[in-house]
RODO-2510 file (C-alpha; in nm, 4 decimals, decimal comma):
residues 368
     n   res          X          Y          Z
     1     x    -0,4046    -0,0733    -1,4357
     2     x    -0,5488     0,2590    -1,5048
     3     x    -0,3535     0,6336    -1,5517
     4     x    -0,4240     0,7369    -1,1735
     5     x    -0,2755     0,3755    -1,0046
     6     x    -0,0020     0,3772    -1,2254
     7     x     0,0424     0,7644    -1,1594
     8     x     0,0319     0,6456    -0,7569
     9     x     0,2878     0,3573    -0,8153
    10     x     0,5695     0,5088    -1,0127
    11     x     0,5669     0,8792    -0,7843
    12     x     0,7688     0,7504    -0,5103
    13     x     1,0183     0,5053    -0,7764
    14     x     1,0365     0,7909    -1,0049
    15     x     1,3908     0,8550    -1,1556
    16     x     1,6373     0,9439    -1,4051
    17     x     1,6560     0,8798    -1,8100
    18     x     1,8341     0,5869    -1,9281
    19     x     2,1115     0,6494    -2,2320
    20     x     1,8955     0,7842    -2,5476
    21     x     1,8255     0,5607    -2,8211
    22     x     2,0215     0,6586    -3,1420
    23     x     1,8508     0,8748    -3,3581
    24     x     1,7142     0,6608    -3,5926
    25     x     1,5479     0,4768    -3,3573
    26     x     1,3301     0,7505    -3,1973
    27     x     1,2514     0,9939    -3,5013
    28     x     1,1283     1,2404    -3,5171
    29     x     1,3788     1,4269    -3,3641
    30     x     1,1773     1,6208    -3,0400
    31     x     1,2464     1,9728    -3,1057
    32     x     1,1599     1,9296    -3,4992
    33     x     0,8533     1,7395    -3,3318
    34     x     0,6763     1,9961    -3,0858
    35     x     0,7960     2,2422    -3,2992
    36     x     0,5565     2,0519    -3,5334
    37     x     0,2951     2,0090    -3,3143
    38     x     0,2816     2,3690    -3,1924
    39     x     0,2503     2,5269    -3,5232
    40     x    -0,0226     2,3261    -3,6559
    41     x    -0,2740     2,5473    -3,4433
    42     x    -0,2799     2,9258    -3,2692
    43     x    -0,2525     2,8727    -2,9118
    44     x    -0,6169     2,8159    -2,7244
    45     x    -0,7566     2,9954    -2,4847
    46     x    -0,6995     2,8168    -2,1077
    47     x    -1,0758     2,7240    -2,0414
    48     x    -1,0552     2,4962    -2,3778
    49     x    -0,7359     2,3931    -2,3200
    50     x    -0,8125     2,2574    -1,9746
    51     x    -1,1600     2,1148    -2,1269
    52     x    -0,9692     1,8866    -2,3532
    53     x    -0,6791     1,7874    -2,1180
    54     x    -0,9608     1,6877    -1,8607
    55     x    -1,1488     1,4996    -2,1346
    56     x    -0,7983     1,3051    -2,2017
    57     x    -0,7377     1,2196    -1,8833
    58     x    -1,1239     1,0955    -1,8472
    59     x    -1,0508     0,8675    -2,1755
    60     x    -0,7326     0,7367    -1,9877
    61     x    -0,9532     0,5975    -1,7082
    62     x    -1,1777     0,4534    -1,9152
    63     x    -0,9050     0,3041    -2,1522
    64     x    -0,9788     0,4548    -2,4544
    65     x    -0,6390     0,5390    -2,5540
    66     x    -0,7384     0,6589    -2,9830
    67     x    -0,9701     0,9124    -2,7456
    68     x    -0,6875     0,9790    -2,4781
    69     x    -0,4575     1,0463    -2,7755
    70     x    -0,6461     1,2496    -2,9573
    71     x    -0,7191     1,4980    -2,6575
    72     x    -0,3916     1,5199    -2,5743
    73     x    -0,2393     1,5672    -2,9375
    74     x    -0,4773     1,8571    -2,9356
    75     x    -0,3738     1,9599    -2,6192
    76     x     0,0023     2,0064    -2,7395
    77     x    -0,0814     2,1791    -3,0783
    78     x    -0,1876     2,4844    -2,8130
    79     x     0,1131     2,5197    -2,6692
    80     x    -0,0449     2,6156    -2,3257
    81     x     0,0384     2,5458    -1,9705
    82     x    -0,0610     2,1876    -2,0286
    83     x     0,1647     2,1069    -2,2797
    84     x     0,3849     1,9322    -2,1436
    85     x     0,1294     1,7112    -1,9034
    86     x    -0,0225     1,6258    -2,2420
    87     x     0,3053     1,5135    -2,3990
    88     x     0,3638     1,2500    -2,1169
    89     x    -0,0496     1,1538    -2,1424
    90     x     0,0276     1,1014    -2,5038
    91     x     0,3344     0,9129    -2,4318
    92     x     0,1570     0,6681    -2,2320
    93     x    -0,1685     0,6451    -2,4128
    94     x     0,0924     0,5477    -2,7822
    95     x     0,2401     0,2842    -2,5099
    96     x    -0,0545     0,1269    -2,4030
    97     x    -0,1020     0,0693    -2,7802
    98     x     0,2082    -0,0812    -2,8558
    99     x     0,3476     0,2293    -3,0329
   100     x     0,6590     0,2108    -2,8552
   101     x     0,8892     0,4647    -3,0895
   102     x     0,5993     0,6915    -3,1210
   103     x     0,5563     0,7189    -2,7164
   104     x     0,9530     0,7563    -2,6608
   105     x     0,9341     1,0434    -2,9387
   106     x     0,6912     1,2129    -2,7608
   107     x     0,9138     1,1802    -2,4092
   108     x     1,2027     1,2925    -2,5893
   109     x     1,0064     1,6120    -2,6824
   110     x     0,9140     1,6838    -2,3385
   111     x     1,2510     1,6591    -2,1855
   112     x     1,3612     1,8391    -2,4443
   113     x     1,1324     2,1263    -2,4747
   114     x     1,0060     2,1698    -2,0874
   115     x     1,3624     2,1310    -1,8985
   116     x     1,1947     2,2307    -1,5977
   117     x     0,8613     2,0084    -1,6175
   118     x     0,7139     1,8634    -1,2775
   119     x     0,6602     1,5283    -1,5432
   120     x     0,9933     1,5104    -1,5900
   121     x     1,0434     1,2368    -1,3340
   122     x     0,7168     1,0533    -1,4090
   123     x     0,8638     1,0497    -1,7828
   124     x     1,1829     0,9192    -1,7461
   125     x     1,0214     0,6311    -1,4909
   126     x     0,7802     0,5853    -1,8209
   127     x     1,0816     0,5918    -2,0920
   128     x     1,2581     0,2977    -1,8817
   129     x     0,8840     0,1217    -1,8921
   130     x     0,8553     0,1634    -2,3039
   131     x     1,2227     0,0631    -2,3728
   132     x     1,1893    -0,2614    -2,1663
   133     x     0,8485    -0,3589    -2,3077
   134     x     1,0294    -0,2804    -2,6635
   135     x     1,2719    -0,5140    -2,5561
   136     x     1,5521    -0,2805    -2,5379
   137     x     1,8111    -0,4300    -2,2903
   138     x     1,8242    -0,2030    -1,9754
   139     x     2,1190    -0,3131    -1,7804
   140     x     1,9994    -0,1800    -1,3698
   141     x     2,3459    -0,2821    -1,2163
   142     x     2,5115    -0,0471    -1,4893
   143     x     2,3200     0,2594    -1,3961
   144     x     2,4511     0,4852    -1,1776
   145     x     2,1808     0,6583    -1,0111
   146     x     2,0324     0,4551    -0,7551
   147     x     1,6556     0,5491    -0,8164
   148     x     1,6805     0,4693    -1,2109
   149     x     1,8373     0,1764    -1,0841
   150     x     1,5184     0,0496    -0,8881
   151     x     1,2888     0,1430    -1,1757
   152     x     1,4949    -0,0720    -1,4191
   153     x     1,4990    -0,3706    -1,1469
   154     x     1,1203    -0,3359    -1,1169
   155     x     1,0709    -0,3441    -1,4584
   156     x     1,2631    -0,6132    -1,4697
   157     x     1,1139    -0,8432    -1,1681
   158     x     0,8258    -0,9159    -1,4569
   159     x     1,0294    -1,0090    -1,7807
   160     x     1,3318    -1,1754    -1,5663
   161     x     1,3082    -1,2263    -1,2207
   162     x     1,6261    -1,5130    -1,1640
   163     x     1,8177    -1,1916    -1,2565
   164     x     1,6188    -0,9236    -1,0914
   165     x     1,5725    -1,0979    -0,6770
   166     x     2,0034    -1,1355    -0,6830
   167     x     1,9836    -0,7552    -0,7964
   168     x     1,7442    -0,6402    -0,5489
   169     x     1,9408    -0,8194    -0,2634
   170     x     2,2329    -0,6549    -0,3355
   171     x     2,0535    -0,3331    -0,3134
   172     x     1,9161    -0,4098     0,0095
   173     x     2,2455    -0,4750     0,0962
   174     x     2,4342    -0,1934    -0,0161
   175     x     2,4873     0,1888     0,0726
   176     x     2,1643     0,3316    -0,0199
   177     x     1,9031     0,5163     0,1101
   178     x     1,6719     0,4307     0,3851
   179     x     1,4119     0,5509     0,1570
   180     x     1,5735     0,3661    -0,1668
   181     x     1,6093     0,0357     0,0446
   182     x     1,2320     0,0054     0,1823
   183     x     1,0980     0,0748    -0,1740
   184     x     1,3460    -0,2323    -0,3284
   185     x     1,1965    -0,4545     0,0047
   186     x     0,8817    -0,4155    -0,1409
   187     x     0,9324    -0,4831    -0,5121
   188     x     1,0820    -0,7872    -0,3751
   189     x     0,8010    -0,8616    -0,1352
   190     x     0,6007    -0,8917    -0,4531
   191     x     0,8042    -1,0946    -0,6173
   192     x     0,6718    -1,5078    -0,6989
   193     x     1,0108    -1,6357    -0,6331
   194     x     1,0941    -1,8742    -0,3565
   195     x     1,4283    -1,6289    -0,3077
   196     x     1,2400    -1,3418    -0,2438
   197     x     1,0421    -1,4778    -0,0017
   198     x     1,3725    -1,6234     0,1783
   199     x     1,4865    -1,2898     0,1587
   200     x     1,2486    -1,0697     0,3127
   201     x     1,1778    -1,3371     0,5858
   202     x     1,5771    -1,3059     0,6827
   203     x     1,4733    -0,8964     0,6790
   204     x     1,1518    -0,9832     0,8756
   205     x     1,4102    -1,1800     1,1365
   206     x     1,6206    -0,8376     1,1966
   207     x     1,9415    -0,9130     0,9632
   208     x     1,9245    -0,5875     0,8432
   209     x     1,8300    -0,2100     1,0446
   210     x     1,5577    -0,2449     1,2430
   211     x     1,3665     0,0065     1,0687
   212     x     1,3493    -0,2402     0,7450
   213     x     1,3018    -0,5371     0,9841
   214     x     0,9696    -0,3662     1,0380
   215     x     0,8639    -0,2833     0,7158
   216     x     0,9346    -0,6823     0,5894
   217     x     0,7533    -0,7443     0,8729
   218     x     0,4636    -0,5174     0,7972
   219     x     0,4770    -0,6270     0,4149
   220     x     0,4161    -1,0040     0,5092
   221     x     0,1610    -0,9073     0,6571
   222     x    -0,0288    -0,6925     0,3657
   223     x     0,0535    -0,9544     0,1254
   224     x    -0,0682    -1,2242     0,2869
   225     x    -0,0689    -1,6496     0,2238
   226     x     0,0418    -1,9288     0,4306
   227     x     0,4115    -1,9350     0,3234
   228     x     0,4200    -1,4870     0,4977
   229     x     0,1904    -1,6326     0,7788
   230     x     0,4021    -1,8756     0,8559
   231     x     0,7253    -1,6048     0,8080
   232     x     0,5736    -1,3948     1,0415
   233     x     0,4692    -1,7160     1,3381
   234     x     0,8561    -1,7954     1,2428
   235     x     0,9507    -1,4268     1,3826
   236     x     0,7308    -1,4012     1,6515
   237     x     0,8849    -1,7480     1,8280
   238     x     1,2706    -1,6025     1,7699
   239     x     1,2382    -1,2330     1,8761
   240     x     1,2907    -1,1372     2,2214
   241     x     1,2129    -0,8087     2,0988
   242     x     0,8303    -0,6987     2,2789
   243     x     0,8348    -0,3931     1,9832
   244     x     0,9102    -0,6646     1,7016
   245     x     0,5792    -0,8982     1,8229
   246     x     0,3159    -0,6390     1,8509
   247     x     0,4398    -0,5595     1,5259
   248     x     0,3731    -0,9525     1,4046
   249     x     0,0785    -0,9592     1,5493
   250     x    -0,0271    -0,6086     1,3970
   251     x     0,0606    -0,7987     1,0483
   252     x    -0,1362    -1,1686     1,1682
   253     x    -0,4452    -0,8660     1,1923
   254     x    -0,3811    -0,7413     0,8772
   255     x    -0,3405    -1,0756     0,6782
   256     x    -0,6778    -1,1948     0,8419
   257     x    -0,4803    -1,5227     1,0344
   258     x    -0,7179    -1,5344     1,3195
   259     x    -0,5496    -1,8339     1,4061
   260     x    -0,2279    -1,6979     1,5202
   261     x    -0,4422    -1,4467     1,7203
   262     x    -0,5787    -1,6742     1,8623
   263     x    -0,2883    -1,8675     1,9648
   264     x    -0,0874    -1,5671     2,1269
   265     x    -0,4485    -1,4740     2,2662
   266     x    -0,4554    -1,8208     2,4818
   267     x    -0,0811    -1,8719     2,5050
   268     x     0,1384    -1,5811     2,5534
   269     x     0,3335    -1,5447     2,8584
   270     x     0,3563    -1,1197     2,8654
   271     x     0,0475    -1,0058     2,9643
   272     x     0,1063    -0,6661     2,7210
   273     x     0,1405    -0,9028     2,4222
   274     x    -0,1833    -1,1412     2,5154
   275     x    -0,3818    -0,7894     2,5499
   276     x    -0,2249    -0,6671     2,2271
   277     x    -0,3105    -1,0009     2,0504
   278     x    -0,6629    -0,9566     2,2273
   279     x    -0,7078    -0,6209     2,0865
   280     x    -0,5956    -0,7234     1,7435
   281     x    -0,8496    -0,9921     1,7608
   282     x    -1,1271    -0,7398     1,8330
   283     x    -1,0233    -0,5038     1,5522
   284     x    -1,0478    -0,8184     1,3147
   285     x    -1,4057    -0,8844     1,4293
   286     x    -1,3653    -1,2175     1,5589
   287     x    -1,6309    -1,2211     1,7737
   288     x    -1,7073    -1,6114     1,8284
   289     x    -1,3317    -1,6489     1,9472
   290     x    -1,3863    -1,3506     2,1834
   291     x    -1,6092    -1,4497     2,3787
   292     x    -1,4912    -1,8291     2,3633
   293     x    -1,1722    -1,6846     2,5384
   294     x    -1,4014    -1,5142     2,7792
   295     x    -1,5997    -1,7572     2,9071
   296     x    -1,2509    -2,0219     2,9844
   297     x    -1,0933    -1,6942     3,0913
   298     x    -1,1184    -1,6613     3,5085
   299     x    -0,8667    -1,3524     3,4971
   300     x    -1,0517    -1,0504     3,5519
   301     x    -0,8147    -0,7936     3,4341
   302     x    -0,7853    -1,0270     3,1299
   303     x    -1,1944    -1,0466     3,0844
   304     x    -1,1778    -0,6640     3,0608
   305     x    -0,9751    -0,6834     2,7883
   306     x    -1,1906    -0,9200     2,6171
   307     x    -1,5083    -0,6764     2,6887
   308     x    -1,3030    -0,4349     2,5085
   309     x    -1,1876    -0,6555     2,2053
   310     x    -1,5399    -0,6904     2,1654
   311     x    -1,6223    -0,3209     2,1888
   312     x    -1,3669    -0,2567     1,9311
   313     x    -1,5294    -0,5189     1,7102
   314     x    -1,8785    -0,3711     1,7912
   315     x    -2,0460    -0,6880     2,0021
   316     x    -2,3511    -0,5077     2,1510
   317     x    -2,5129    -0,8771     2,1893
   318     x    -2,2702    -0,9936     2,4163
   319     x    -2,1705    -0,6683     2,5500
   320     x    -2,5338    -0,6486     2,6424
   321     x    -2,5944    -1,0454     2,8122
   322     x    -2,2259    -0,9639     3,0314
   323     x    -2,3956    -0,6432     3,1430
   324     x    -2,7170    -0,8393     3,2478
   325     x    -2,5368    -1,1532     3,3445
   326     x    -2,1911    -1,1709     3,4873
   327     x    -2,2038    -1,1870     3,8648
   328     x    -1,8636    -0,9633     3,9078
   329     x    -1,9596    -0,6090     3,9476
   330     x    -1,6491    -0,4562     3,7999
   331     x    -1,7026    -0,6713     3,5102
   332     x    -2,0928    -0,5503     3,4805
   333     x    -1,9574    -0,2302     3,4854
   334     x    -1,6825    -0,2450     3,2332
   335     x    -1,9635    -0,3850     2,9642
   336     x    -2,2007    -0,0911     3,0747
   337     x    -1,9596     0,1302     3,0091
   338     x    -1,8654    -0,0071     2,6272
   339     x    -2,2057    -0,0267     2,5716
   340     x    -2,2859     0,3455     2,6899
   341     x    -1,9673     0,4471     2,4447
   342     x    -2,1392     0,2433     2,1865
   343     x    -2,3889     0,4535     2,0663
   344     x    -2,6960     0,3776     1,9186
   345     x    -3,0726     0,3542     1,9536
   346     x    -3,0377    -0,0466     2,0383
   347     x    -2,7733     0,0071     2,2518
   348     x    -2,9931     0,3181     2,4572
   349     x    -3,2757     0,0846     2,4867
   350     x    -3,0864    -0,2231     2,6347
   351     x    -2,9175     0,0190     2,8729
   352     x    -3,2557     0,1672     2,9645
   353     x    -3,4065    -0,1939     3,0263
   354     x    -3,0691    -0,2567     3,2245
   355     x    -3,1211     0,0606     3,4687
   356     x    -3,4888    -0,0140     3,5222
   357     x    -3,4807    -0,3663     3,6468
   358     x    -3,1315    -0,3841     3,8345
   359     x    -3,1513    -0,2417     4,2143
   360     x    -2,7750    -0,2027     4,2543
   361     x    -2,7410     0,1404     4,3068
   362     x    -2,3666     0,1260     4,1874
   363     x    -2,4991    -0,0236     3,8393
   364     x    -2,7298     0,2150     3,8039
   365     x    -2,5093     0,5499     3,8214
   366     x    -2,2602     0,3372     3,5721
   367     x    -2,5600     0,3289     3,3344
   368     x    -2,6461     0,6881     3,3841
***
């Protein structure tokens, strides 16, 4: 995972430091540290200073952490306005190679020296990261802020999950935050564990607020395989609830399960949630199916949906043979008119030979 994605991740998760390691274990001690640092070198000017902290961060991409380090270290010996970015950089690049004292030495001199830093919460998320890959026990159910709390549990999801899904679940049961409670649904949504799964599908069913119902609901969907699909098919037979099936069917759309598309598309009663599952269809470009379920189709308000679907999933072709072909006028019309919205020089010449060899007058000002 490069800097940026793991930047993206640990932003909304970010937190508060867990207890300090004694000082022995994290030496040098961080004031006698930056002060080190700082007075190796005069302060730089900010053009170089900037040069190097962008060449840093370009070694970071690239995973060349003895480059990354380097950049940064010199970044900190100026003692500029990027000092204290640089000391988290340098932080993670001495993680990544496995210099796990080193990197919470360097944290400990940024919370120590820049009280005030925007990276404070990015380092403390990181400080939890190095400690557990150290294999320094972090104990999440002892911590008493709830956002640490997360951080530790995610952390631990990877080197102990049997301890870390019971953990989750009581957070997703507990007091917290709306906020707090849709992040822990989806550590646990990516979680291997035949638990988690159970869990979030009980979510997904509405045993919780119906706010997180439709995030589980949304997360099967993004995530994917047969054991969510089936989840989600699971949902969509129990819930009375019109808002909670669009939403399923949003998430069959997402997960690519044409299938169960297709399925709602022949077989739902509500005529709302066959055009939704009709749309969703379209939007997934799944054009043979389309126009399969047009030609059984004898409904015409249903067939316009259909000409739509395939609008949405950009079917000039058969746009094009409906506008020629189909004997209902209203249905003509209705493919005329996606095909006029379609744009395009192929499109402008089919609609050109359309005006010039149909007589219907009432064709022919749809065209124009």
């Amino acid at each position: 995972m490069n800097f940026k994605r793991w930047t993206l991740w640990m932003l909304p998760i970010a937190a508060a430091l867990v207890p300090a390691l004694p000082p022995a274990a994290c030496a040098p001690a961080p004031q006698d540290y930056l002060a080190q640092e700082r007075g190796r070198r005069p302060r730089a000017d900010e053009g170089r200073e900037e040069r190097a902290y962008e060449r840093g961060k370009k070694a970071l991409d690239e995973n060349r952490w003895d480059q990354a380090l380097a950049a940064f270290d010199g970044v900190v010996q100026m003692g500029g306005s990027r000092a204290d970015g640089a000391l988290y950089w340098k932080a993670y690049a001495l993680n990544k190679q496995g210099q796990r004292s080193e990197a919470l030495a360097a944290l400990g001199a940024l919370q120590k020296s820049f009280p005030s830093s925007r990276w404070l919460k990015e380092a403390k998320a990181l400080d939890v990261e190095v400690r557990q890959a150290a294999g320094q026990p972090v104990a999440p159910e002892k911590e008493p802020d709830e956002e640490l709390k997360l951080i530790a549990i995610n952390g631990l999801l990877n080197s102990d999950p049997e301890r870390a899904v019971p953990l989750l679940e009581k957070f997703l049961q507990g007091n917290q935050s709306p906020r707090l409670k849709e992040r822990a649904l989806f550590v646990l949504t990516q979680s291997g564990s035949s638990r988690a799964r159970e869990v979030v599908a009980q979510i997904a069913k509405g045993t919780s607020s119906p706010d997180l119902q439709m995030k589980a609901i949304n997360y099967l969907g993004v995530f994917g395989g047969k054991a969510n699909g089936q989840f989600l098919a699971d949902v969509y037979a129990s819930s009375t609830d019109a808002a909670v099936k669009r939403a399923v069917l949003h998430s069959f759309m997402v997960s690519g399960n044409r299938e169960r598309l297709l399925s709602a598309a022949k077989s739902e009663a509500a005529p709302e949630l066959r055009g939704e599952a009709i749309h969703q269809l379209g939007v997934l470009g799944a054009q043979n199916e389309l126009w399969d379920l047009y030609q059984a189709e004898s409904a015409v308000a249903v067939k316009e949906k259909l000409l739509h679907a395939m609008f949405v999933g950009g079917n000039v072709d058969r746009l094009a043979e409906v506008a020629r072909n189909e004997k209902d006028p209203k249905l003509r019309a209705a493919a005329i008119h996606s095909l006029g919205i379609s744009g395009g020089r192929r499109t402008g010449e089919t609609l050109v030979s359309l005006y010039e060899s149909d007589k219907d007058p009432a064709i022919r000002r749809q065209i124009i």
